[in-house]
C-alpha positions as protocol buffer text, in pm:
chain_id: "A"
residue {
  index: 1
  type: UNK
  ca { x: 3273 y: -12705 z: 1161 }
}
residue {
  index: 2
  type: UNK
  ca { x: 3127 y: -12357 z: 1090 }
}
residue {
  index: 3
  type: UNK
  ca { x: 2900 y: -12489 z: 789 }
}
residue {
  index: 4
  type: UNK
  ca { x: 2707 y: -12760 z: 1064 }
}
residue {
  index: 5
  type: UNK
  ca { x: 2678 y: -12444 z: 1289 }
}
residue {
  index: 6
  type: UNK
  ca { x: 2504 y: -12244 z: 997 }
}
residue {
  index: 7
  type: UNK
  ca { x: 2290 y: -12497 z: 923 }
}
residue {
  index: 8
  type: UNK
  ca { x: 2149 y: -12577 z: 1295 }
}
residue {
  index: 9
  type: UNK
  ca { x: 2137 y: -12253 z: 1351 }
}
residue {
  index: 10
  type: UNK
  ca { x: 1909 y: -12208 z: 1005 }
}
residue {
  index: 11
  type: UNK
  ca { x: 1541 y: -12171 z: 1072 }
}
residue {
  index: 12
  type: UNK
  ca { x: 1376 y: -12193 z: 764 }
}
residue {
  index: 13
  type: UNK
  ca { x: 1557 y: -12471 z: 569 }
}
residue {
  index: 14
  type: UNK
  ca { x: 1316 y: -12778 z: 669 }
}
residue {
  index: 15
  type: UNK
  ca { x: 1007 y: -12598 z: 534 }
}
residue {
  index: 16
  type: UNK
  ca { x: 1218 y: -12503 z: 254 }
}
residue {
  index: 17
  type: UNK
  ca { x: 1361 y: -12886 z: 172 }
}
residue {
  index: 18
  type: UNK
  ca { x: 1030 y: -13044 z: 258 }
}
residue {
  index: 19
  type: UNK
  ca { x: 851 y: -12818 z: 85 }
}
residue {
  index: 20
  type: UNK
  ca { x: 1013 y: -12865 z: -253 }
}
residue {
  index: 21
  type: UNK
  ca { x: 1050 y: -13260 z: -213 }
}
residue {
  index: 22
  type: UNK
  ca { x: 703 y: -13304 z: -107 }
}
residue {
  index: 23
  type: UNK
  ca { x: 828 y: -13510 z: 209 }
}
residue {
  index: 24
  type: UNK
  ca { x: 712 y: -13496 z: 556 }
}
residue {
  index: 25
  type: UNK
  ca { x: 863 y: -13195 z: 756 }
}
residue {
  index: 26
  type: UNK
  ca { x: 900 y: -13404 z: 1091 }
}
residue {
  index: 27
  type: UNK
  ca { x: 1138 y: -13649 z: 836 }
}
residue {
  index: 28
  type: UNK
  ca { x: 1344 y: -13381 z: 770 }
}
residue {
  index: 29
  type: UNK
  ca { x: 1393 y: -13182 z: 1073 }
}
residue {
  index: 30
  type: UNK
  ca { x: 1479 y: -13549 z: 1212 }
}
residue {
  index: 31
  type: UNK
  ca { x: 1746 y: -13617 z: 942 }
}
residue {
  index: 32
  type: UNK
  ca { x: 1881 y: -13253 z: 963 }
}
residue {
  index: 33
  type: UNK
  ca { x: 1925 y: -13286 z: 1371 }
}
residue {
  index: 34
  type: UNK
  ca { x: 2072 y: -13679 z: 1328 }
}
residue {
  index: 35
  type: UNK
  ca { x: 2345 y: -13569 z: 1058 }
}
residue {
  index: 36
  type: UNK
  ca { x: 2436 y: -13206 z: 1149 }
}
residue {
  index: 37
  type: UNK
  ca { x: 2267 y: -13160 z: 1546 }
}
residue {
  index: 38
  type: UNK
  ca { x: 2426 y: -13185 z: 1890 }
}
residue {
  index: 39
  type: UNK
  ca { x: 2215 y: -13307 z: 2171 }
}
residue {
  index: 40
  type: UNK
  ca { x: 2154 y: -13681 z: 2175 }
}
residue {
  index: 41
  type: UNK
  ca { x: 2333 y: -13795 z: 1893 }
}
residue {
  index: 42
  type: UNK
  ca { x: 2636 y: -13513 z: 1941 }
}
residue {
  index: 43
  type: UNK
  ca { x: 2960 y: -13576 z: 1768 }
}
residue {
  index: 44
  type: UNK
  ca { x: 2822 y: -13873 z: 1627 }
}
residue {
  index: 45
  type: UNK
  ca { x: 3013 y: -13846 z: 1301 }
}
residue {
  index: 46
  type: UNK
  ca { x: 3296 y: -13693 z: 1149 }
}
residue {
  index: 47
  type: UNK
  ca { x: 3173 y: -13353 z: 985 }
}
residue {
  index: 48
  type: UNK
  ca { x: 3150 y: -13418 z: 614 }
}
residue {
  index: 49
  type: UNK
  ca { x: 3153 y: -13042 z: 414 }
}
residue {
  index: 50
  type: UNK
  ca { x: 3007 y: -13224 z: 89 }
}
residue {
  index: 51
  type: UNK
  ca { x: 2677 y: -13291 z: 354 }
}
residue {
  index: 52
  type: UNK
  ca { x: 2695 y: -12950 z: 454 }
}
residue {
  index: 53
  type: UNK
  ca { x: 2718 y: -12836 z: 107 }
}
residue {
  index: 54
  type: UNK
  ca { x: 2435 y: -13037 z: 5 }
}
residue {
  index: 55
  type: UNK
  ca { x: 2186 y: -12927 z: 313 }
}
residue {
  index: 56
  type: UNK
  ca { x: 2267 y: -12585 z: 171 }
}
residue {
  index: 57
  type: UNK
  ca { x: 2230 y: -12586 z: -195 }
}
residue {
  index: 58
  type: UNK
  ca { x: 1906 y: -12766 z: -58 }
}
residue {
  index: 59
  type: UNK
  ca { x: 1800 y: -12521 z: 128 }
}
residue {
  index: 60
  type: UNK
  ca { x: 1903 y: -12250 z: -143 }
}
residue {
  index: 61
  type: UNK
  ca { x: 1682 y: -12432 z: -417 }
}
residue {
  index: 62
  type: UNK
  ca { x: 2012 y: -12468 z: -572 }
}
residue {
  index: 63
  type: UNK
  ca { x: 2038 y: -12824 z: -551 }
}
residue {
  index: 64
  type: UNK
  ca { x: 2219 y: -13095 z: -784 }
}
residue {
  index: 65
  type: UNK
  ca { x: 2095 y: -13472 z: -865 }
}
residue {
  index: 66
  type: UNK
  ca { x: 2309 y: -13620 z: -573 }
}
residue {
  index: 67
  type: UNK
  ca { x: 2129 y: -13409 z: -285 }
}
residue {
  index: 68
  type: UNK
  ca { x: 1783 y: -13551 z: -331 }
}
residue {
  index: 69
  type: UNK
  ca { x: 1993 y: -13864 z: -276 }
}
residue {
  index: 70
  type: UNK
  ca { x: 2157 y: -13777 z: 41 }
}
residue {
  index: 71
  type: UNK
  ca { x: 1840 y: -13631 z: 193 }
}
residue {
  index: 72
  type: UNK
  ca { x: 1619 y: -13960 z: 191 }
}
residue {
  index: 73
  type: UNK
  ca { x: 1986 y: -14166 z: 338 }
}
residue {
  index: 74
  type: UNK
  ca { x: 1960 y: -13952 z: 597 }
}
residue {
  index: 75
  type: UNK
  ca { x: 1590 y: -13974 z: 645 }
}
residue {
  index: 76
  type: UNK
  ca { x: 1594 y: -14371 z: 630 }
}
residue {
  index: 77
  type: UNK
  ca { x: 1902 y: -14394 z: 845 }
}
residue {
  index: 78
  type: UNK
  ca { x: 1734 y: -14171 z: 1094 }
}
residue {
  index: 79
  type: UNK
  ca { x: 1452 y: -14328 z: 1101 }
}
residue {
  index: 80
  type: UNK
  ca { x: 1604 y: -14644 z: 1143 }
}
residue {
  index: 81
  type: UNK
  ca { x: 1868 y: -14526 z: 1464 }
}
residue {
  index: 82
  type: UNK
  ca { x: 1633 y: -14308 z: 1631 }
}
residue {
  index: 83
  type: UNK
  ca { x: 1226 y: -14471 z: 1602 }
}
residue {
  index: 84
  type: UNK
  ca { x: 1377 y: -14827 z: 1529 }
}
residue {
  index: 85
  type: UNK
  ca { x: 1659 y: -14858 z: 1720 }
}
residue {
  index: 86
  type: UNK
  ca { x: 1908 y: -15002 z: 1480 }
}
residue {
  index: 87
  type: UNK
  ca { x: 2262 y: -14940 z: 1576 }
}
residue {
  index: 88
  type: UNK
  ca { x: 2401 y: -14601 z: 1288 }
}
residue {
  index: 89
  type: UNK
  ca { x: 2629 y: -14909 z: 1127 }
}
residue {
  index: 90
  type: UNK
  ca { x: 2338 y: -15112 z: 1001 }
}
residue {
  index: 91
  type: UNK
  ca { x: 2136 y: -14824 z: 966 }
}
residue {
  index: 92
  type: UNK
  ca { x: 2410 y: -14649 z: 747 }
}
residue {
  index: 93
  type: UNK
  ca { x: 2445 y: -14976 z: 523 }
}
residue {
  index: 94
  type: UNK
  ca { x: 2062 y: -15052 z: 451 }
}
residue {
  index: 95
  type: UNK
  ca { x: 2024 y: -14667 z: 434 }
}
residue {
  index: 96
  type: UNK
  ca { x: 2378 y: -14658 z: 137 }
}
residue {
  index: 97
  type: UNK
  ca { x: 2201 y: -14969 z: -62 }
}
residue {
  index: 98
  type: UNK
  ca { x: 1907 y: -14776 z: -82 }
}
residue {
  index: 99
  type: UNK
  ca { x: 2028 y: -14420 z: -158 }
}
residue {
  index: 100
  type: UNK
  ca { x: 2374 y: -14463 z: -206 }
}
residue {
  index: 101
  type: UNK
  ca { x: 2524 y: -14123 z: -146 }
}
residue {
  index: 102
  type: UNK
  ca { x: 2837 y: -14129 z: -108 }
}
residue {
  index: 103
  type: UNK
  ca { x: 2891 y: -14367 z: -431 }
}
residue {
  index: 104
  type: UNK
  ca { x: 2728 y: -14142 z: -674 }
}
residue {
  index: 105
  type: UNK
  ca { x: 2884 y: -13810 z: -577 }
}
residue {
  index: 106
  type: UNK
  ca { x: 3214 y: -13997 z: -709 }
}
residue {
  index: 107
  type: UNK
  ca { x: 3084 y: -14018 z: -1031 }
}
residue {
  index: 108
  type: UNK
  ca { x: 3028 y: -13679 z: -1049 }
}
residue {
  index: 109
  type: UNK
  ca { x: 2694 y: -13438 z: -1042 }
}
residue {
  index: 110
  type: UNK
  ca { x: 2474 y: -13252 z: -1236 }
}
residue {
  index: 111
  type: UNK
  ca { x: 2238 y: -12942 z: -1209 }
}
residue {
  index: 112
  type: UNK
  ca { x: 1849 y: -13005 z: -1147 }
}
């Protein structure tokens, strides 16, 4: 998918996102490599454009309530394959009961 391209390919985006979340820039550039990279974890998952969308309104300062939500999923799920070494299924499900993404972009989004 072009989008994950454009955003791997982005330079600035993880000072940007960290920067205006107050979060620790090593979290994100983790989270960005683990959902949209290719190395290690490549072709992990399916692409998803809504992520993609997200990572970029993010990165725009554009974002909407449900991105803040997605970006700490993907930090704790992250954190928990790649330094903990929980398999991504576990690590997806304790990461969706804690920020669950994917349920509240269903219900529809607002503006920050």
């Amino acid at each position: 998918m072009k989008a994950y391209d454009k955003i791997i390919e982005s330079k600035d985006d993880i000072f940007k996102i960290a920067n205006r979340y107050q979060l620790n820039f090593e979290d994100i550039e983790r989270a960005k490599q683990y959902a949209f990279g290719k190395g290690v974890l490549q072709n992990q998952f399916i692409p998803d454009l809504r992520m993609a969308q997200s990572w970029q309104r993010m990165a725009l300062g554009e974002e909407i309530d449900s991105d803040e939500v997605l970006l700490k999923h993907e930090i704790l799920e992250s954190e928990l394959v790649i330094n903990q070494g929980v398999n991504q299924l576990d690590a997806h499900k304790i990461a969706q009961n804690e920020y669950p993404w994917s349920i509240i972009i269903t219900k529809g989004d607002k503006k920050k």
